[in-house]
KOLMAR-200739 format. One record per residue: residue number from 0; residue in one letter; x, y, z negated of N, C-alpha, C, O, CB in turn. Coordinates in pm, 1 decimal, always signed. Each point is the difference from the previous one (the first is absolute). Glycine has a CB too. Example, Ala and Ser with C-alpha at 12.3 -4.5 7.8 and 13.67 -1.06 7.14 Angstrom:
BEGIN
<site k="0" r="A" n_x="+1319.0" n_y="-569.0" n_z="-780.0" ca_x="-89.0" ca_y="+119.0" ca_z="+0.0" c_x="+90.0" c_y="+120.0" c_z="+0.0" o_x="+103.6" o_y="-1.9" o_z="-66.5" cb_x="-292.8" cb_y="-115.4" cb_z="-58.1"/>
<site k="1" r="S" n_x="+154.2" n_y="+222.3" n_z="+196.6" ca_x="+82.0" ca_y="+119.0" ca_z="-6.0" c_x="-77.0" c_y="+109.0" c_z="-73.0" o_x="+50.9" o_y="+110.8" o_z="-16.9" cb_x="+67.5" cb_y="-173.6" cb_z="+231.4"/>
! end
This chain:
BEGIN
<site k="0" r="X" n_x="-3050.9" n_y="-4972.9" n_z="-6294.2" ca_x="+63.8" ca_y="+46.3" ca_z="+121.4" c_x="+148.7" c_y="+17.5" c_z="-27.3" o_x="+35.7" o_y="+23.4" o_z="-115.4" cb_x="-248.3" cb_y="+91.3" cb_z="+192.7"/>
<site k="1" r="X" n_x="+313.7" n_y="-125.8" n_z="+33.9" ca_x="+126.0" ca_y="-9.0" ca_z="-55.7" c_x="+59.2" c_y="+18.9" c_z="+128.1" o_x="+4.1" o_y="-52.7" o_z="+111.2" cb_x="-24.3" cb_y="-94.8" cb_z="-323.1"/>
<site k="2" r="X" n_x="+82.7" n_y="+286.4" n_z="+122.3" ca_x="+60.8" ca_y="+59.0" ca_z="+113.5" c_x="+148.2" c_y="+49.5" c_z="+32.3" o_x="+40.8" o_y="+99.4" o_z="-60.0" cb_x="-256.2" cb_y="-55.6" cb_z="+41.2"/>
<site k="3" r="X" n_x="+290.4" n_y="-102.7" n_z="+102.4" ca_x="+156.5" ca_y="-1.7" ca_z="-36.5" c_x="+62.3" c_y="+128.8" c_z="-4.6" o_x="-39.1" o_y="+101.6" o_z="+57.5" cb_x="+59.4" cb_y="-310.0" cb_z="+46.9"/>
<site k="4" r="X" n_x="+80.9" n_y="+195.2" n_z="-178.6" ca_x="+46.6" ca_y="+141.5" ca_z="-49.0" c_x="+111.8" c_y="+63.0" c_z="+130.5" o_x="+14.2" o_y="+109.6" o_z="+54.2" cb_x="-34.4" cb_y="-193.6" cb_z="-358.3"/>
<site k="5" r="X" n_x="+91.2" n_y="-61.9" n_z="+317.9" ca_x="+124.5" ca_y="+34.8" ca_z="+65.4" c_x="-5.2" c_y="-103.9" c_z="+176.1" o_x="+66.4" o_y="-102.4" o_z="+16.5" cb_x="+87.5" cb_y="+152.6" cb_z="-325.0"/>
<site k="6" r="X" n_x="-222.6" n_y="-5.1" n_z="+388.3" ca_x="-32.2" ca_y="-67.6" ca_z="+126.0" c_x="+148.5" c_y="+7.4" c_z="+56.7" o_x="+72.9" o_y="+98.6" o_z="+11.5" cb_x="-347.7" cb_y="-28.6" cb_z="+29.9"/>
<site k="7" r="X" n_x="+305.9" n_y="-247.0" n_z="+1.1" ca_x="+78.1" ca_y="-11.2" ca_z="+121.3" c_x="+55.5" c_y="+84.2" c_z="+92.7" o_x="-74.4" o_y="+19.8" o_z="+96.1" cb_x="-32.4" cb_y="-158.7" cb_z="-128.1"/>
<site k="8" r="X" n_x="+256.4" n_y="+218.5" n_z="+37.3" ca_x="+15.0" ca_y="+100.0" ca_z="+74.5" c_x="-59.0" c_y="-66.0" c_z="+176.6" o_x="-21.2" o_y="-120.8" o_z="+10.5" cb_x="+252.2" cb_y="+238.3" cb_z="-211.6"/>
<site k="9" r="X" n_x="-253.2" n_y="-14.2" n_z="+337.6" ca_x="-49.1" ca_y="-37.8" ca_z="+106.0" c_x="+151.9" c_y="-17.3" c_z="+66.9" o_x="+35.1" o_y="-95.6" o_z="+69.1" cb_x="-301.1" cb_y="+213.7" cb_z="-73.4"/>
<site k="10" r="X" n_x="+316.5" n_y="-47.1" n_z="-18.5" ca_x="+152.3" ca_y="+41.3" ca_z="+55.0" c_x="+90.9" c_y="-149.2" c_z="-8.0" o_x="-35.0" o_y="-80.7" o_z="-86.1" cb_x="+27.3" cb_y="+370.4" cb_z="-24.6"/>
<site k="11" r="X" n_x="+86.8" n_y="-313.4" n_z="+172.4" ca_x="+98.9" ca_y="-83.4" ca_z="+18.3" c_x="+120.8" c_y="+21.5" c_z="-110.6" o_x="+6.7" o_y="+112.7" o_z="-49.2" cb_x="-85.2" cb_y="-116.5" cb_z="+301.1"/>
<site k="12" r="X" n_x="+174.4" n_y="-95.0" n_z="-295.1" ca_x="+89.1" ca_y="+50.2" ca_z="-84.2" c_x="+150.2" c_y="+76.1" c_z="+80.2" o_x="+97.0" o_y="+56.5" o_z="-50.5" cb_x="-216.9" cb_y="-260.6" cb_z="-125.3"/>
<site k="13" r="X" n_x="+76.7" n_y="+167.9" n_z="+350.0" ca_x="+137.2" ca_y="-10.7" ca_z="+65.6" c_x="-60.7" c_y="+101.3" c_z="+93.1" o_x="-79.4" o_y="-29.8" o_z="+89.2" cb_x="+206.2" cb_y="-230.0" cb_z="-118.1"/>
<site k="14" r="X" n_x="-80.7" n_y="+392.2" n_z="+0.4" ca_x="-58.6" ca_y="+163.7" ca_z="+73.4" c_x="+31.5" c_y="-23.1" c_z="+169.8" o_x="-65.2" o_y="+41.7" o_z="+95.7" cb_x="+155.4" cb_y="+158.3" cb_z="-337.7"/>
<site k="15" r="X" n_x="+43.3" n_y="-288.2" n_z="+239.2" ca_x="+44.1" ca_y="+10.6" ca_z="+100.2" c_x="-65.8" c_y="-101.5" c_z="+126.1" o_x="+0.2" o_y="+14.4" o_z="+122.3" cb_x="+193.3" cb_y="+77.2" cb_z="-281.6"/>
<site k="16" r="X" n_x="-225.8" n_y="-154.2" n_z="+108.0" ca_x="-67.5" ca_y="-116.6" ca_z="+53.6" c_x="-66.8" c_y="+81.4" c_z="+189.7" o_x="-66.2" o_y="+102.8" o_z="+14.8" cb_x="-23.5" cb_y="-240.7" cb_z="-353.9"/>
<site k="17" r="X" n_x="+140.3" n_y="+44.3" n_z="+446.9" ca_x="-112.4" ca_y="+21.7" ca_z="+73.9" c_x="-123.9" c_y="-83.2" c_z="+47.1" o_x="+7.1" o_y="-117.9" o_z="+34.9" cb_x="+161.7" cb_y="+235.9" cb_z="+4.6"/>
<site k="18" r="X" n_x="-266.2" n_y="-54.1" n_z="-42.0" ca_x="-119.7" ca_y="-28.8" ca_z="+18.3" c_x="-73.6" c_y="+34.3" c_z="+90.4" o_x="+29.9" o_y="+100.8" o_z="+64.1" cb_x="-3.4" cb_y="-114.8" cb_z="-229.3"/>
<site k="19" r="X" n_x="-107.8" n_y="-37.1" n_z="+186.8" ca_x="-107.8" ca_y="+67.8" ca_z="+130.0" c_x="-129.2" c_y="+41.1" c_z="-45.1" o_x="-51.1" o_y="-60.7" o_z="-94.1" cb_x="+140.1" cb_y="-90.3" cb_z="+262.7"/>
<site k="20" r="X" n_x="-183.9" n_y="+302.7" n_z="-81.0" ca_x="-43.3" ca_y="+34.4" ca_z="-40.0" c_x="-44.6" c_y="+154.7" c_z="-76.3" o_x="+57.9" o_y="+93.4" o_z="+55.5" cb_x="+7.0" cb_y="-321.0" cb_z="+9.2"/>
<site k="21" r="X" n_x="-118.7" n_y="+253.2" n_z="-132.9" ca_x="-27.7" ca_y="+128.1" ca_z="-67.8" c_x="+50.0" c_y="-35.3" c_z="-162.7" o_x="-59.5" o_y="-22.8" o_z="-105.3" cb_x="-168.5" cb_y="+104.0" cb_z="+285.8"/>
<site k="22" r="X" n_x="+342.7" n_y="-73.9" n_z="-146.1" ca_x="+55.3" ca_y="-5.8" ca_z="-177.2" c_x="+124.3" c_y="+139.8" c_z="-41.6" o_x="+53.5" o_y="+88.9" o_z="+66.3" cb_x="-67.8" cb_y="-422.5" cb_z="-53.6"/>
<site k="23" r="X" n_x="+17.6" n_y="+302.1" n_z="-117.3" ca_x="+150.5" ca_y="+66.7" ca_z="-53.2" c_x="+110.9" c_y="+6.6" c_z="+83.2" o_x="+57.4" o_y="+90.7" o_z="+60.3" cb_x="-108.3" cb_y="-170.3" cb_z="-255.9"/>
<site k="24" r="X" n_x="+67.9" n_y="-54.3" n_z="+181.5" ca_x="+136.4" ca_y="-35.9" ca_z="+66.9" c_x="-6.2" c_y="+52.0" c_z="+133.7" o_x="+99.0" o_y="+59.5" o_z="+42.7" cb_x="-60.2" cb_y="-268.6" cb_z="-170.7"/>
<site k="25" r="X" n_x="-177.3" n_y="+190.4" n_z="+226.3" ca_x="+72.6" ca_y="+5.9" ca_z="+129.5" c_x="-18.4" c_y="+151.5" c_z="+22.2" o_x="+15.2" o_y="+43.0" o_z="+114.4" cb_x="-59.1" cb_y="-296.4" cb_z="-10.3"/>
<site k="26" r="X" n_x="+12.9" n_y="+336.0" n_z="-202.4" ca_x="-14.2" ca_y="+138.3" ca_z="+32.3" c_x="+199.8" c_y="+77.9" c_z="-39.5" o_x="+58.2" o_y="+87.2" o_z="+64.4" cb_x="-420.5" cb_y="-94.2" cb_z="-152.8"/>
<site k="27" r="X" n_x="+418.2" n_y="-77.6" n_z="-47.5" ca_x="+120.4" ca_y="+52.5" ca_z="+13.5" c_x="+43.4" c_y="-37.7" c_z="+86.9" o_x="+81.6" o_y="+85.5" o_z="+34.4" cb_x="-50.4" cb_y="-55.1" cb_z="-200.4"/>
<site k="28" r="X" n_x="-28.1" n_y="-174.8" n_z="+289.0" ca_x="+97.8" ca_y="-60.6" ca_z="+46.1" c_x="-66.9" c_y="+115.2" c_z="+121.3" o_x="+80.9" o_y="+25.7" o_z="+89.1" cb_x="+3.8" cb_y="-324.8" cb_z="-207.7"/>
<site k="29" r="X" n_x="-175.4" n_y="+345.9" n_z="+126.8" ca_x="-62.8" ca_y="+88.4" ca_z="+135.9" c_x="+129.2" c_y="+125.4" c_z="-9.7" o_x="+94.4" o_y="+21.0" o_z="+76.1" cb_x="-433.5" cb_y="-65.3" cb_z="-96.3"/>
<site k="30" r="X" n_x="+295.5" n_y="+115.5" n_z="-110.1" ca_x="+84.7" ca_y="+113.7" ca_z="+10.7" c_x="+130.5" c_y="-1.9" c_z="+5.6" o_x="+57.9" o_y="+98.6" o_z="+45.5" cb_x="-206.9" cb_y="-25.9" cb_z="-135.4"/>
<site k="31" r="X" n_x="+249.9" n_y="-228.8" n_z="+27.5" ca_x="+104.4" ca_y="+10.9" ca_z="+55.8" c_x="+63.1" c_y="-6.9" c_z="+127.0" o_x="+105.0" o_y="+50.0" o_z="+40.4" cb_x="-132.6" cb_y="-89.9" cb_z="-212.5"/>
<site k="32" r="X" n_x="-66.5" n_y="-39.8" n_z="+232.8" ca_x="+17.7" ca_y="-26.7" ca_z="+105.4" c_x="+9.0" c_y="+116.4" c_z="+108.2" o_x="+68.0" o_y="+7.2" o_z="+102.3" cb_x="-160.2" cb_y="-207.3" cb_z="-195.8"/>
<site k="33" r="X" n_x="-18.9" n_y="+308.1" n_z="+24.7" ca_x="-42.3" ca_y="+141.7" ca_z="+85.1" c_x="+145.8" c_y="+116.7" c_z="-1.1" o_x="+51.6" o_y="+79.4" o_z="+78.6" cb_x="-359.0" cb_y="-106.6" cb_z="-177.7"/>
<site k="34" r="X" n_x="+338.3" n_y="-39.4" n_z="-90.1" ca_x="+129.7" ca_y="+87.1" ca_z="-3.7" c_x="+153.1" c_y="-26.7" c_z="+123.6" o_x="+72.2" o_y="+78.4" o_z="+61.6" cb_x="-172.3" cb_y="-84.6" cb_z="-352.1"/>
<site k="35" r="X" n_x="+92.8" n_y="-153.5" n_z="+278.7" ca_x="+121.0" ca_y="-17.5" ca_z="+128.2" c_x="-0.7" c_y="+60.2" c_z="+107.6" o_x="+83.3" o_y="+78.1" o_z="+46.0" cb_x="-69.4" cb_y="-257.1" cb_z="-96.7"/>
<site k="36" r="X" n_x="-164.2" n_y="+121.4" n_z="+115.9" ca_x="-37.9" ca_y="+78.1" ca_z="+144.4" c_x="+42.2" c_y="+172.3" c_z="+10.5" o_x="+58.8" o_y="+56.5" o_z="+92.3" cb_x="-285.4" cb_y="-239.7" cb_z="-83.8"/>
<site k="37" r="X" n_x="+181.9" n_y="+232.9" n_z="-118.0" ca_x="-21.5" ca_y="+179.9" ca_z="+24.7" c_x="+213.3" c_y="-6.1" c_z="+0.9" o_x="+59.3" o_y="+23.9" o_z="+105.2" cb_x="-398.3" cb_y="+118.5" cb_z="-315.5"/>
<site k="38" r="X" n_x="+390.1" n_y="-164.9" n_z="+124.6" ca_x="+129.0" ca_y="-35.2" ca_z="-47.2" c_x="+45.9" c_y="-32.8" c_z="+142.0" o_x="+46.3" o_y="+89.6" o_z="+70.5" cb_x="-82.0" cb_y="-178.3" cb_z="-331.3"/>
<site k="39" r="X" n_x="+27.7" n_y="-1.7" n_z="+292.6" ca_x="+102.1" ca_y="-57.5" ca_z="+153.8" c_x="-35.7" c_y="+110.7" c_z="+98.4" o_x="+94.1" o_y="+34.9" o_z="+71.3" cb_x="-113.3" cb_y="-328.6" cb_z="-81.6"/>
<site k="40" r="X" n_x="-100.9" n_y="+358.5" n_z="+30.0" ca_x="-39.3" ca_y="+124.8" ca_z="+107.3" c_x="+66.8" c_y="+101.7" c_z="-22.3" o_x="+25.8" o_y="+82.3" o_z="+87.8" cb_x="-230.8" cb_y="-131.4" cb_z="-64.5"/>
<site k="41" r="X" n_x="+263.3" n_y="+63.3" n_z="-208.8" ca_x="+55.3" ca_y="+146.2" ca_z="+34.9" c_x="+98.6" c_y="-35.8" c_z="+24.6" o_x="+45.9" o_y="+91.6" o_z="+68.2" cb_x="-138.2" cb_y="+58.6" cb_z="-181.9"/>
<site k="42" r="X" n_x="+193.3" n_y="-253.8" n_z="+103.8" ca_x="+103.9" ca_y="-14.8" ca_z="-14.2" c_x="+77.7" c_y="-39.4" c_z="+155.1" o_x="+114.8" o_y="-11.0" o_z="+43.0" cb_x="-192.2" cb_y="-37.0" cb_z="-307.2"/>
<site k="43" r="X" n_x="-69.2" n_y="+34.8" n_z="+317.1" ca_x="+52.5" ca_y="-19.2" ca_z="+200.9" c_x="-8.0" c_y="+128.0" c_z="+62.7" o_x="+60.6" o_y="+29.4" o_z="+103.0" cb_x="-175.3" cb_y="-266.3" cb_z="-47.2"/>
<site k="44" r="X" n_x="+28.9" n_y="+322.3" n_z="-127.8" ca_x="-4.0" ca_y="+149.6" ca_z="+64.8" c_x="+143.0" c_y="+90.3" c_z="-81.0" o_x="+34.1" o_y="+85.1" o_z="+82.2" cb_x="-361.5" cb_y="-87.0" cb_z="-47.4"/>
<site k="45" r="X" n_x="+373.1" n_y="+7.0" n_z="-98.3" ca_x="+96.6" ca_y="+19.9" ca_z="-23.5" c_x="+168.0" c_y="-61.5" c_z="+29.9" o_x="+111.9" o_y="+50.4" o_z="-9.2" cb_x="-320.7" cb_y="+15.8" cb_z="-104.2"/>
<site k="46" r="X" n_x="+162.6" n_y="-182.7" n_z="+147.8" ca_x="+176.1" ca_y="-49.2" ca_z="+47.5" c_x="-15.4" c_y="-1.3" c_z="+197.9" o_x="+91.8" o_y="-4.4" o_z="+81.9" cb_x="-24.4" cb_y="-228.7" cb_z="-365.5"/>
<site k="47" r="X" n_x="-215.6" n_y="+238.6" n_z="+307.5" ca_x="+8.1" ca_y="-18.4" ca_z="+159.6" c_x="-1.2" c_y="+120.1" c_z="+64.5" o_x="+49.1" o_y="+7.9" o_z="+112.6" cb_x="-161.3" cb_y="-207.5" cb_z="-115.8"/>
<site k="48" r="X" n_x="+44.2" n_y="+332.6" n_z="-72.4" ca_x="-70.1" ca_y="+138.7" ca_z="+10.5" c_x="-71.3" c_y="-0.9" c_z="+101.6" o_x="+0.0" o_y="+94.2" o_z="+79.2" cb_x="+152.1" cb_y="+23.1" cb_z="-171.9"/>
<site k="49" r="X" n_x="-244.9" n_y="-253.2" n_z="+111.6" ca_x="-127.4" ca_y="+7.0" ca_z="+65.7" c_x="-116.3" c_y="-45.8" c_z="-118.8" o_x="+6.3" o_y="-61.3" o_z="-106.6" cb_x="+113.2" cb_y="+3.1" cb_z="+365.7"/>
<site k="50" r="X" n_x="-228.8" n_y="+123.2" n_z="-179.3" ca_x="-128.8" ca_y="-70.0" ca_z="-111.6" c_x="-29.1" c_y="-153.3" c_z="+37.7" o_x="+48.5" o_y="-39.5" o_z="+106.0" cb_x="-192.0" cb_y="+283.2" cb_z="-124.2"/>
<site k="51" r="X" n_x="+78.9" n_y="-321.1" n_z="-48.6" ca_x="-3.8" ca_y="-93.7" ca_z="+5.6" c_x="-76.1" c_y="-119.3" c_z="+139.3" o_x="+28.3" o_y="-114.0" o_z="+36.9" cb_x="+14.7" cb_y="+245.2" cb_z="-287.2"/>
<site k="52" r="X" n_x="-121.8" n_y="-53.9" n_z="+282.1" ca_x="-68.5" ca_y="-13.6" ca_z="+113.1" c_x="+71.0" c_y="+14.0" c_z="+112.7" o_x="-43.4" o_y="-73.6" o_z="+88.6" cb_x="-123.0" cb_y="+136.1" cb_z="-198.0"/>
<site k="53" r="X" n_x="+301.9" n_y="+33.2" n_z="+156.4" ca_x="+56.5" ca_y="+22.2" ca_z="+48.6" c_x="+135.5" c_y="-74.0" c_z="+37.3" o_x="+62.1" o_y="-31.8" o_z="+101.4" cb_x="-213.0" cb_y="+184.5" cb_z="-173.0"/>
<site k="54" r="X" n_x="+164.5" n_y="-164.5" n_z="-90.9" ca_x="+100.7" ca_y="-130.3" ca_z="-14.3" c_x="-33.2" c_y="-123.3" c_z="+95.3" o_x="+70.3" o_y="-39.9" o_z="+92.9" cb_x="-44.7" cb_y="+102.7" cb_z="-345.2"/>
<site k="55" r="X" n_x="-125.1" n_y="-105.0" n_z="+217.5" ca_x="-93.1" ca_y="-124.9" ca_z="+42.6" c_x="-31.8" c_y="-9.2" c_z="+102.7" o_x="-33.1" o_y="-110.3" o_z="+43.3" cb_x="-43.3" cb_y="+101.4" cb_z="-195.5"/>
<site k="56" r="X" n_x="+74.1" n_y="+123.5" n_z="+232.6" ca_x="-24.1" ca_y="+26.9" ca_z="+172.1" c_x="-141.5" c_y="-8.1" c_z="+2.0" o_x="-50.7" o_y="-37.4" o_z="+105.8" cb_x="+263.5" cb_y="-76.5" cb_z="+12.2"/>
<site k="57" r="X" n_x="-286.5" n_y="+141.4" n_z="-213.1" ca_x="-136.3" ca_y="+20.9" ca_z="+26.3" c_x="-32.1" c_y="+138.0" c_z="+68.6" o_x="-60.9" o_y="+9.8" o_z="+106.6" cb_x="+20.1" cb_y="-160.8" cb_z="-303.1"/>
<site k="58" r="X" n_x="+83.4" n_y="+243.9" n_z="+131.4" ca_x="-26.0" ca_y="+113.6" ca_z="+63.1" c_x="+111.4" c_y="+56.7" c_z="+99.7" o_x="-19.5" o_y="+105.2" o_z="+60.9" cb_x="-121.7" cb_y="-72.1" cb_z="-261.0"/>
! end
């Protein structure tokens, strides 16, 4: 029986890579993406001094 010591990493060599799916990558590219969004909201409620919804004429 023979059994390998050192298995093929699963991971990609390029972190950044996008991909589709349930992987690595598209979970950092998720949270950066989450970071801009939250980022551009505060940054319209503070230069407009409406909330964002408001801004937008939703509410």
């Amino acid at each position: 029986m023979s059994v390998s010591k050192n298995p093929a990493p699963i991971v990609s060599e390029a972190p950044n890579a996008v991909r589709f799916g349930f992987t690595p990558q598209s979970e950092n590219w998720n949270g950066r993406l989450a970071m801009i969004g939250f980022l551009s909201a505060i940054l319209i409620e503070a230069f407009s001094g409406q909330g964002l919804l408001h801004f937008w004429g939703i509410l």
